[in-house]
Each structure stands twice: as structure tokens, then as C-alpha cells.
C-alpha positions in Angstrom: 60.3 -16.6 -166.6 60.1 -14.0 -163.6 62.5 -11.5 -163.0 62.3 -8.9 -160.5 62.2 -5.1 -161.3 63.4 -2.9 -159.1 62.0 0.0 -161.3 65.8 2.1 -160.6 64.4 4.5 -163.4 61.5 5.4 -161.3 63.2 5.6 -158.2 66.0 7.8 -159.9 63.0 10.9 -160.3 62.3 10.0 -156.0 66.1 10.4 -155.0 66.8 13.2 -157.6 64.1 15.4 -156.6 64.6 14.6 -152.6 66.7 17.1 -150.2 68.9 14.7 -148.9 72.2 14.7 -149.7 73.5 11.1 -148.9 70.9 7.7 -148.3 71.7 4.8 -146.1 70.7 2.0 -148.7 69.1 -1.4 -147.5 69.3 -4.4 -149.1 68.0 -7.9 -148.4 70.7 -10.8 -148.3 69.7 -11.8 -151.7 69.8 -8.5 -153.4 73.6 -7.0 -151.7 75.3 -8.2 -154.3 73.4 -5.7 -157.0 74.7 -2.7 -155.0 77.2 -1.6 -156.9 74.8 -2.2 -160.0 72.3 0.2 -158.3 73.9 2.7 -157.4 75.6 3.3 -160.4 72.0 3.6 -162.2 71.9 6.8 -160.0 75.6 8.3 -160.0 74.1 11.3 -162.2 72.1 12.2 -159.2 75.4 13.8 -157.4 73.8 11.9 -154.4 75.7 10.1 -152.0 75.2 6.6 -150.6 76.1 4.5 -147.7 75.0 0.7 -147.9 74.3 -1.1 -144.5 75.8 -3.7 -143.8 73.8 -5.5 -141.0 71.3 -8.3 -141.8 68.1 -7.3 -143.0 65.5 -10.2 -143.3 62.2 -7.8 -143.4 60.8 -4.7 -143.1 60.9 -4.5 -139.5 64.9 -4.5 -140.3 65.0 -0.5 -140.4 68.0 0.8 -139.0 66.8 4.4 -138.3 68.8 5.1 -135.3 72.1 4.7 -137.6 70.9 7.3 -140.0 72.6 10.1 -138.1 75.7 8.1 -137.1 75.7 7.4 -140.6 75.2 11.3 -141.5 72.2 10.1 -143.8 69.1 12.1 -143.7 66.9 9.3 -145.8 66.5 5.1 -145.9 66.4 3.8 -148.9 64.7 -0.2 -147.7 64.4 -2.4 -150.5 62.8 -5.7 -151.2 59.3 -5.1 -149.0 57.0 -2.7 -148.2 55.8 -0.6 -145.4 55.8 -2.0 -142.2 55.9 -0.1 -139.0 55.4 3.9 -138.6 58.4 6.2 -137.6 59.6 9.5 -137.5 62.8 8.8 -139.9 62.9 9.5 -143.7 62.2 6.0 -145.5 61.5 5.4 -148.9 60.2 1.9 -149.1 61.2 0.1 -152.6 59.5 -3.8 -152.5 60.5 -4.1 -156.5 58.1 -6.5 -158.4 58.7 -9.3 -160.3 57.7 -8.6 -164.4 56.4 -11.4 -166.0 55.5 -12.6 -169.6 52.0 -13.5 -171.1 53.3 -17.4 -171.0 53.8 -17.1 -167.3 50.2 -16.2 -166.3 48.6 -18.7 -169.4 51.1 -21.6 -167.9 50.3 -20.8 -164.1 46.1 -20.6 -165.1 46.4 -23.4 -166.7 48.6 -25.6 -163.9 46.2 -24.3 -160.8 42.6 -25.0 -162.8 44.3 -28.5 -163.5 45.2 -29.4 -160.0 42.0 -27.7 -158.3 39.4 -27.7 -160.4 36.3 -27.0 -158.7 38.1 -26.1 -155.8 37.9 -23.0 -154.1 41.2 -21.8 -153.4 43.1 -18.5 -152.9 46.0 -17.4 -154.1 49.0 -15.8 -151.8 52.9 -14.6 -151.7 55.2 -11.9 -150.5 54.7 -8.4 -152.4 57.2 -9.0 -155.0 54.3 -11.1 -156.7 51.6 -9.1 -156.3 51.4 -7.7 -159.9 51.4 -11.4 -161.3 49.0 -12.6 -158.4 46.6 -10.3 -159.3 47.2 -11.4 -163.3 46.4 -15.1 -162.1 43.5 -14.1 -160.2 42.0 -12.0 -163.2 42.8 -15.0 -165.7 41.2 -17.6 -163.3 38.0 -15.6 -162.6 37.4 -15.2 -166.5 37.7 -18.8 -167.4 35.6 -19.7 -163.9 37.0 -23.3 -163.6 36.9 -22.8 -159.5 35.8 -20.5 -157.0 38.6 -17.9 -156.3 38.6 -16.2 -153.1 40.3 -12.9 -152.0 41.6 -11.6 -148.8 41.0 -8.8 -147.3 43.4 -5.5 -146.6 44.6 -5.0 -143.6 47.4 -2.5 -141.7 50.4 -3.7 -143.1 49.3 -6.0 -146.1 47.4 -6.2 -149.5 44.4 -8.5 -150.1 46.4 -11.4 -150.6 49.9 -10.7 -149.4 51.7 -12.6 -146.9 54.6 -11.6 -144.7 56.7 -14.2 -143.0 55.2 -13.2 -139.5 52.0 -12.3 -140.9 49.0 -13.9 -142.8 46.0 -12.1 -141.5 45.0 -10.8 -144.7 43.4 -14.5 -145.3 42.2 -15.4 -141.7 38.9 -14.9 -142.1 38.5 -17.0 -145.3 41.0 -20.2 -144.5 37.7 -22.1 -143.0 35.9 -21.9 -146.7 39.0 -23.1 -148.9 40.2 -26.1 -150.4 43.3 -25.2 -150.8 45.4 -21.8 -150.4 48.1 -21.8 -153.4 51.5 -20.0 -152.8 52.9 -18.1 -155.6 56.3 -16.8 -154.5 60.1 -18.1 -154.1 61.7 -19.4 -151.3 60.6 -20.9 -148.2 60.3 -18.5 -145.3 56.8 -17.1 -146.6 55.4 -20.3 -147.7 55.8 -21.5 -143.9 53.9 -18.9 -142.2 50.9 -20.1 -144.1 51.0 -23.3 -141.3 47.9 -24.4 -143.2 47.9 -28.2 -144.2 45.6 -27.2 -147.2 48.5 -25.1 -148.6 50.8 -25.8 -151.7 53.5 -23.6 -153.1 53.6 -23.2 -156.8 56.3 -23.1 -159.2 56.9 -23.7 -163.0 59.5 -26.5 -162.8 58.4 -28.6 -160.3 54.8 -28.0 -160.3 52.7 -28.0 -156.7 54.3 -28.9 -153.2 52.1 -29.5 -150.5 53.2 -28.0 -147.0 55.0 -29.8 -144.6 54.1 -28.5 -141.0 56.7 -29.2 -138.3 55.8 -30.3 -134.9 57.4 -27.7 -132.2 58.1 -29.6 -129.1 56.1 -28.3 -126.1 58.8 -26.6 -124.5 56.2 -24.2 -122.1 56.0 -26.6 -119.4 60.0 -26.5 -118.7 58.8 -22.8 -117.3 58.2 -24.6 -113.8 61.4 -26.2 -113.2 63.9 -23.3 -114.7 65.3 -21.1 -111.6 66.9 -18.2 -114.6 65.1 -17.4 -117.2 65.9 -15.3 -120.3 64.0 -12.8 -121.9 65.2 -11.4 -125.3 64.4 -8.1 -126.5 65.3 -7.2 -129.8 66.7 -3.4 -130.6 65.2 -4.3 -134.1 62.4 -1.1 -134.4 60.1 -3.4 -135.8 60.6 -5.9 -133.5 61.4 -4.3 -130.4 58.6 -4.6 -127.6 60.1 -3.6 -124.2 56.8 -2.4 -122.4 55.8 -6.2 -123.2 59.0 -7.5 -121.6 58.6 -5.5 -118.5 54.9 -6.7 -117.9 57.2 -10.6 -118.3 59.6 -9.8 -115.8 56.8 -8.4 -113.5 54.8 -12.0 -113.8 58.1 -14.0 -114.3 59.5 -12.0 -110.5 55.7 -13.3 -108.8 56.9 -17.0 -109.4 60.2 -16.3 -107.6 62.6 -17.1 -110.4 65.9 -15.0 -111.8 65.4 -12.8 -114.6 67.7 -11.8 -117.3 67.1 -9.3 -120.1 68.7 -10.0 -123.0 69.1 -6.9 -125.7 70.6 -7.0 -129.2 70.4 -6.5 -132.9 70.2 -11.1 -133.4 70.7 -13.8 -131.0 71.6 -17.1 -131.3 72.7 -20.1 -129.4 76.5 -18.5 -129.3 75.0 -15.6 -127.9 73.5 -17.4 -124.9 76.1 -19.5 -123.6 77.8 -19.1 -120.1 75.0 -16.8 -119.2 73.2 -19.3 -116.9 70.0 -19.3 -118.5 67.8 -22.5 -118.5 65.2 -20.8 -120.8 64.8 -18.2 -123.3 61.5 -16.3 -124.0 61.3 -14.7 -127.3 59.5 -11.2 -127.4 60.9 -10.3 -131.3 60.0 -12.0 -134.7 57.9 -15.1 -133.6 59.8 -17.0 -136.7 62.7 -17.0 -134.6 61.5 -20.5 -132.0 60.9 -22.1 -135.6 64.7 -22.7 -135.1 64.2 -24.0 -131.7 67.0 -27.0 -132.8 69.9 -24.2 -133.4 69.8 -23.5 -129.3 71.0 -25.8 -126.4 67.9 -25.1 -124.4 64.4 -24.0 -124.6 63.4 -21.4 -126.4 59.6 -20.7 -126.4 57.6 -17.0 -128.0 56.1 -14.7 -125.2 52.8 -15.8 -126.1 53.3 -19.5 -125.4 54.4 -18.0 -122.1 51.9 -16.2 -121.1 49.4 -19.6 -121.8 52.2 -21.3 -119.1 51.5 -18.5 -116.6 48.0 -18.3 -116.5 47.9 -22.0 -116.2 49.8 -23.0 -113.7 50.1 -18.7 -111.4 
């Protein structure tokens, strides 16, 4: 079965050779618990290490402006790759899942079953790439069905998909049959929003997608008299020059405005403040959990369709 490499041994040579003296490390929810185990791997180094806390759900989770608090002169981000440019000292460590030769024969032989003839792609989050591109190769020699790739872009391989982002296959989604998901969990998997998709895994063979219905919450713009607009201090999420062009439309319509700054909101975070709607400028994922809050909560976008339609 898969288990994921986080290659320590390589990234010993990176931290030994580098001038900083003490790293800020960052972990993913799933991967705190293996601090200690990590850095242990690299007590030889005579490096010193400060492990962060705070959440960090993606790679736009960089917590640059604590690396001087911190006295830390280097990030070390694991579990994803290279999101966003900055000015700080970051050393981006995805880790990627190794795999035996029974895991590529048994995954080849599943997907030609279920979509032969088909044309399909084949996605997930970094961590698979290496085996992706093992299933791909294996599929395109045996030629059972049409396989095909995405395209680079920015932030992402052919192929890869980030939880707010699946551009990498936009342009091919109208010629597929079916776009299979080869990764774990289910925060990925949903950012496909494709009906044709179906996440793959050894035990339980192919699950088909099950797309969610958000309620139209836009509309409820016109009768809120205070409306909230949250800006998140994330660096890879922050856009305050958008939320200032909001306010600007949101002041025309002759409505309150409050701007709402912070690391995470939630529901807990809102109440007593007055507001009869949030507007989300930070990861668009966030409205998915529209049910957690007590009122509307829509993305900026979904605003700015509101605003031209009705202003």
C-alpha cells in the first residue's frame, strides 16, 4: 500500500548546508504528530527548530510575518508545494507517497476495467504525483482508453489539483468521460465539482462525486442594511485592495460596512457583531461550509454577479 515519504534524508543535506541557525517548521494537521519524529532525524544538524502551532490547511498557510517574532530566519512548509511568491526564506517540502509495483498493476488494472474505452484523466494533490504519473505511463502502454493530460500552469503540475484550484484540467473537462481522482481524503476530490468525476481507492474501488447544491444566498444582498466583509491575514489568502474596491461598491448602495480581519473565522467569530451577511474575500472553500454560520455567507465573486445585477 502507499506510504508517504517525506525524503528527511534529503532534506537533512538542504538544512545542514543552509545559514540559518533555527527554522520555524510547518506541518499540516495530519502530519503534527510526526514532529518530534522529524526533527530528531536532523538533531546532528546543531540546528534549531520552532514548530507552529497555528492551523495550516495549504500552502497559502505561510506564516512569514512570525519568522522574526519567532527569531527564525527560514520556513520549513511541509505537505504541499509552492504557492504564492514572497520575500521570506521557505523551503517547500510536499513529501510523496512511495508505492509498490502491485499498486500501479492493481490501480491499471481497476481504471481500464471501469472505463474502458473511455477517455478519462487522471488527477490528485501532489503527494501522488509520482504514482499518477506511474498510472498514466502503465495506461498509455496497454492503450485500453484514451488518456488525457493537463496542462502546467502557475502554481500546479499537468495533472495536480489544489483544493481551491483545478485549472490545470479546464481546458480538457469538455472531451472526458470521466476525470478519476487518485488521492486521500475529501477536500481535493471536491474541488473537481465535475459530475463526471470518481475518486479512486484500493478498498473500496470508484466513488462517484456527490455535488452539493449551495443555496442562492446573493439575492439577500438587497435586504441586509450591515454587511461583513472578511479579509483574511492568511498571505496566501489575503486580498485587501479587492476588499476596498467591495466597500467602495457596497458604500454606493447605502448600506453599513464592516471589515472583518483575522487568521480563521467562524460562526463564533461573527456573533454580536450585527452583521446580516458575510462576504468572503479568502479561500473560496470556506462558503462550502455555509451550514456552520447563522447567516449568509456568500464568496466575493457571487457578490460582484449581485451588484452588477441589480446597481
Amino acid at each position: 500500500m502507499l506510504k508517504l515519504d517525506l525524503n528527511l534524508k534529503e532534506l537533512k543535506k538542504i538544512i545542514t548546508h543552509n545559514k540559518a541557525k533555527r527554522f520555524m517548521i510547518e506541518l499540516p494537521e495530519g502530519l503534527k504528530h510526526k514532529y518530534l519524529e522529524i526533527i530528531s532525524y536532523f538533531k546532528d544538524t546543531k540546528k534549531e527548530f520552532v514548530l507552529s502551532i497555528d492551523t495550516t490547511f495549504g500552502a497559502c498557510d505561510i506564516y512569514e510575518n512570525d519568522l522574526k517574532k519567532s527569531d527564525c530566519h527560514t520556513i520549513i512548509h511541509f505537505g504541499h508545494s509552492k504557492f504564492i511568491n514572497t520575500k521570506q526564506n521557505i523551503i517547500y517540502w510536499p513529501g510523496y507517497y512511495s508505492f509498490e509495483k502491485e499498486d500501479i498493476e492493481r490501480a491499471i488494472k481497476d481504471i481500464e476495467k471501469h472505463f474502458a474505452k473511455k477517455k478519462i484523466t487522471i488527477v490528485g494533490p501532489i503527494q501522488y504525483e509520482n504514482f499518477i504519473t506511474e498510472v498514466i505511463n502503465g495506461l498509455k502502454k496497454h492503450n485500453k482508453l484514451d488518456i488525457i493530460l493537463g496542462k502546467k500552469t502557475n502554481r500546479l503540475n499537468p495533472n495536480q489539483i489544489l483544493g481551491c484550484d483545478c485549472s490545470s484540467i479546464q481546458n480538457i473537462t469538455n472531451k472526458l468521460d470521466a476525470i478519476v481522482y487518485l488521492g486521500d481524503g475529501a477536500f481535493h476530490f471536491n474541488a473537481l465539482h465535475n459530475e463526471k468525476s470518481y475518486k479512486y481507492d484500493f478498498q473500496n474501488g470508484f466513488k462517484e462525486l456527490q455535488i452539493t447544491k449551495k443555496p442562492n444566498y446573493g439575492a439577500l444582498f438587497l435586504e441586509s442594511k450591515v454587511v461583513g466583509i472578511y479579509v483574511s491575514s492568511k498571505i496566501g489568502q489575503n486580498k485587501i485592495k479587492i476588499c476596498e474596491g467591495l466597500v467602495k461598491k457596497i458604500e454606493k448602495t447605502k448600506k453599513e460596512v464592516i471589515i472583518l480581519y483575522g487568521n480563521e473565522i467562524n460562526n463564533e467569530k461573527l456573533l454580536g457583531l450585527g452583521i446580516n451577511m458575510l462576504i468572503n474575500t479568502a479561500c473560496p472553500r470556506i462558503t462550502d461550509d455555509y451550514k456552520n454560520y447563522s447567516l449568509p455567507i456568500i464568496d466575493y465573486k457571487e457578490f460582484l454577479e449581485v451588484y452588477k445585477k441589480y446597481y
